[in-house]
N, C-alpha and C positions, 0 to 999 in steps of 0.2 A: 489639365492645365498646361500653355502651352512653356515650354524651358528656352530662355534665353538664349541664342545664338551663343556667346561666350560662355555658357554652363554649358553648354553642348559641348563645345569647343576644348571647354579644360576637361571633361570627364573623357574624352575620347583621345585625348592626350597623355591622363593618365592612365586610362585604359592599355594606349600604345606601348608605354613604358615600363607599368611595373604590372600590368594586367594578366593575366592566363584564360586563356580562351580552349573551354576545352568541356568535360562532362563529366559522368558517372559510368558510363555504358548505358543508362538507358534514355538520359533526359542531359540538354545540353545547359552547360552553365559558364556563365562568366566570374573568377574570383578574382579580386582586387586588396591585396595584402602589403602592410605598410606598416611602418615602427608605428610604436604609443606616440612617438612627439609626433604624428599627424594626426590627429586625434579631431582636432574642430575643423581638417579634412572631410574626413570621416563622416562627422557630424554634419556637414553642411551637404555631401554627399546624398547622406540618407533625407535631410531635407527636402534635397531639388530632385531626386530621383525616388521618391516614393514606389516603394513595388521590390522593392530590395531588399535584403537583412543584413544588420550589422551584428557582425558577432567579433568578442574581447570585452576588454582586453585578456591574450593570451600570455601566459609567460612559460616558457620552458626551451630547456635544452639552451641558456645562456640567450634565449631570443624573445622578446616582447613585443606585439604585432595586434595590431586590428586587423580583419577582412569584412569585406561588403561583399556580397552574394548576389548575384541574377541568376536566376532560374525559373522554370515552367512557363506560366502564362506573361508574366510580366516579361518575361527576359525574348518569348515568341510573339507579342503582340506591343513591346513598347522600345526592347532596347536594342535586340538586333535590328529590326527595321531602321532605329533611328543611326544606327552606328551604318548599317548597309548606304543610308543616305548621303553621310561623308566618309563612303569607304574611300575617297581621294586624297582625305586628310593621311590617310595608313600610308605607312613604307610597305613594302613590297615584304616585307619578312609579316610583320602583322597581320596585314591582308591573308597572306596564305594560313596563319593560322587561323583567323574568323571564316575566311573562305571554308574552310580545312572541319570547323566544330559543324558549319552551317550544314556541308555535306554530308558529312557524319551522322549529324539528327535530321536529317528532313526538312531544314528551315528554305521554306520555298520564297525567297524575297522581292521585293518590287524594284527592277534594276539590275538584279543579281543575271549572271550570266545560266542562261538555261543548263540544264546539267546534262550531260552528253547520252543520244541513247543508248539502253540494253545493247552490248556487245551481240553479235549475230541478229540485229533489224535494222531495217532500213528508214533511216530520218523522215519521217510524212507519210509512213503507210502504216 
């Protein structure tokens, strides 16, 4: 189903903001961590972005937090491509890190700048 220009718009906002783009070592993931009073956040998050997990609330160490989860096939075939689409909306600091997780795991994208070759070949042979 297809998401709103403006849900795009705010999840890739909050993405910018309070987002971590990053992994496990083996499998690349996006986590998205926010106090309990964002909660119907959260909620309308895991709505419009189906293919995600919401886990919380957590409490400890003085801190109480939601996070939303991408990872595997949804996060390779729905949310990177779609975040790659307005990687213009990024500042330059974000950018490098999703640029940064993309290369890291392999995420080969439509638009994404080709990745440079193997040190000691030649570009086209």
């Amino acid at each position: 189903m297809p998401v709103e220009p403006i849900a795009t718009g705010f999840l890739v906002g909050l993405l910018v903001g309070e987002g971590h783009f990053g992994g496990d070592g083996r499998q690349p993931q996006i986590t998205l961590r926010m106090h309990v009073r964002h909660e119907e956040t959260f909620r309308w998050i895991d709505r419009t972005f189906p293919g995600g997990a919401l886990y919380g609330p957590y409490h400890h160490g003085g801190r109480s937090y939601f996070q939303w989860i991408a990872r595997g096939v949804y996060l390779r075939s729905r949310l990177a491509p779609l975040i790659q689409e307005h990687r213009d909306l990024l500042d330059p600091y974000a950018a490098g890190r999703f640029d940064a997780m993309c290369e890291r795991y392999g995420l080969h994208l439509a638009g994404a700048a080709a990745p440079p070759p193997p040190e000691g070949t030649a570009a086209g042979t």
